[in-house]
C-alpha positions as CSV (number, residue, x, y, z in Angstrom):
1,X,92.6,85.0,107.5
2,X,91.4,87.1,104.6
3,X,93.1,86.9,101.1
4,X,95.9,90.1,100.7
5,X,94.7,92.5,98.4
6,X,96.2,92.1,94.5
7,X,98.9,94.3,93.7
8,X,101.1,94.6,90.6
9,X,104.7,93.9,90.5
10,X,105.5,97.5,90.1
11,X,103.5,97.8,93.5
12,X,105.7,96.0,95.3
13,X,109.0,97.8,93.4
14,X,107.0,101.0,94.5
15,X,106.5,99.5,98.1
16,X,110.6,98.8,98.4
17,X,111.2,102.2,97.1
18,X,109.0,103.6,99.7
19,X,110.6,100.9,102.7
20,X,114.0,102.5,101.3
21,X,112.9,106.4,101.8
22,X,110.7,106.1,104.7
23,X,111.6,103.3,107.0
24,X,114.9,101.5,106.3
25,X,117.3,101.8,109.7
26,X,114.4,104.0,111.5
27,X,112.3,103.1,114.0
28,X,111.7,99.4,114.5
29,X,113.4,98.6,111.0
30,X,116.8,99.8,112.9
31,X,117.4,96.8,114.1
32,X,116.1,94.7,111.2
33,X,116.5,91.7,110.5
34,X,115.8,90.2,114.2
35,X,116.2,86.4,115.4
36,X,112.0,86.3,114.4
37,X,112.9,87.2,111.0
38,X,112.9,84.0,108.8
39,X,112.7,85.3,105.1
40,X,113.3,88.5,103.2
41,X,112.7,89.9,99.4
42,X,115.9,90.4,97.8
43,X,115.6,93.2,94.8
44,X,118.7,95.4,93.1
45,X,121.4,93.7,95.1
46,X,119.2,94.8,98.9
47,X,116.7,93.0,101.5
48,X,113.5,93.9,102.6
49,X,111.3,92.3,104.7
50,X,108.4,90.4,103.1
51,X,105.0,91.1,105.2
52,X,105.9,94.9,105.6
53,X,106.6,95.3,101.7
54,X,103.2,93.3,101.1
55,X,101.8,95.7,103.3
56,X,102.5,99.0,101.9
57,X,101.6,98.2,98.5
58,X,98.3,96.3,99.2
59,X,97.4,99.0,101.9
60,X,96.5,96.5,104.8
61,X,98.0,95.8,107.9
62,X,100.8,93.0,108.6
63,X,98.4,91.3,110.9
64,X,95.5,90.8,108.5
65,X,97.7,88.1,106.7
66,X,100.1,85.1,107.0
67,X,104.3,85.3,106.6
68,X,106.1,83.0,105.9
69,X,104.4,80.6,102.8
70,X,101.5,82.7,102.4
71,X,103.4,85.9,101.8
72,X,106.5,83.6,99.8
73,X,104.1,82.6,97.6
74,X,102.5,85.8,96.9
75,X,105.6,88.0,96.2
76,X,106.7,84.8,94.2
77,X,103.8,84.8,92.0
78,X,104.9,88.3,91.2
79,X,108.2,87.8,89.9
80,X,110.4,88.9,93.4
81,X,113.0,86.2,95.2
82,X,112.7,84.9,98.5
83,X,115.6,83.8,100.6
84,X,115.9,82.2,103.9
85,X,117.4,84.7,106.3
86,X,120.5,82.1,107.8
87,X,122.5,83.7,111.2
88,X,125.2,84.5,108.3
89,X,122.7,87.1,106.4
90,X,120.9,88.2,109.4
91,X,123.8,89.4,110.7
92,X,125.6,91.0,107.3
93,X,121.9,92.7,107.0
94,X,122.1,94.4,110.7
95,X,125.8,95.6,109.8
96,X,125.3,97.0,107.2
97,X,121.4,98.8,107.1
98,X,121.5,101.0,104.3
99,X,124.6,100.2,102.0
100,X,123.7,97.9,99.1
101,X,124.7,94.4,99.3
102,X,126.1,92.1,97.1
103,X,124.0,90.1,94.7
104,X,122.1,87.3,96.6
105,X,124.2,84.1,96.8
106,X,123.7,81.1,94.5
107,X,122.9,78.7,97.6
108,X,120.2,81.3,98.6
109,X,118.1,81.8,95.5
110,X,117.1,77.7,95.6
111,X,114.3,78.7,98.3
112,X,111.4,80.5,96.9
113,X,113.3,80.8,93.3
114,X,110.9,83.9,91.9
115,X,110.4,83.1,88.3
116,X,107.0,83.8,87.2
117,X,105.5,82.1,84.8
């Protein structure tokens, strides 16, 4: 598969923004996350879901590159976190679509961690 297009971390902040306005609880993202659903970005105390966020700020379609540790690794490079969507999340997430969240959990931020260096 071909590399995904660089982007900035502002970007992918614009990218969320965008997910927020435009697509979060519409459409297919009504009924996000689903069973398929393994990770998700976790930014300002709300979830998004990685290869569509990678998506809208590189400008490519979510089938011209890998989830899972390609797309971990390149929202990680950029300073987001990554957290394993567990049944416990994935269903919290579908209950409650557009209100914020609380803060990702301690035991959550291990995976994917999102420090850049």
């Amino acid at each position: 598969m071909p590399k995904i297009p660089r982007t900035t971390p502002a970007d992918l902040r614009a990218a969320m923004e965008r997910f927020d306005r435009e697509l979060r609880g519409r459409g297919r993202f009504a009924r996000w996350p689903t069973q398929a659903d393994r990770f998700a970005l976790a930014h300002d105390g709300r979830y998004y879901p990685p290869k569509i966020i990678i998506s809208l700020a590189a400008g490519v379609g979510v089938h011209t590159f890998s989830g899972g540790a390609e797309s971990t690794r390149y929202t990680d490079q950029r300073g987001l976190v990554t957290v394993p969507l567990d049944a416990a999340l994935r269903a919290q997430l579908r209950a409650v679509q557009s209100a914020p969240l609380p803060e990702v959990a301690p035991n959550l931020d291990q995976k994917g961690g999102g420090d850049a260096e």
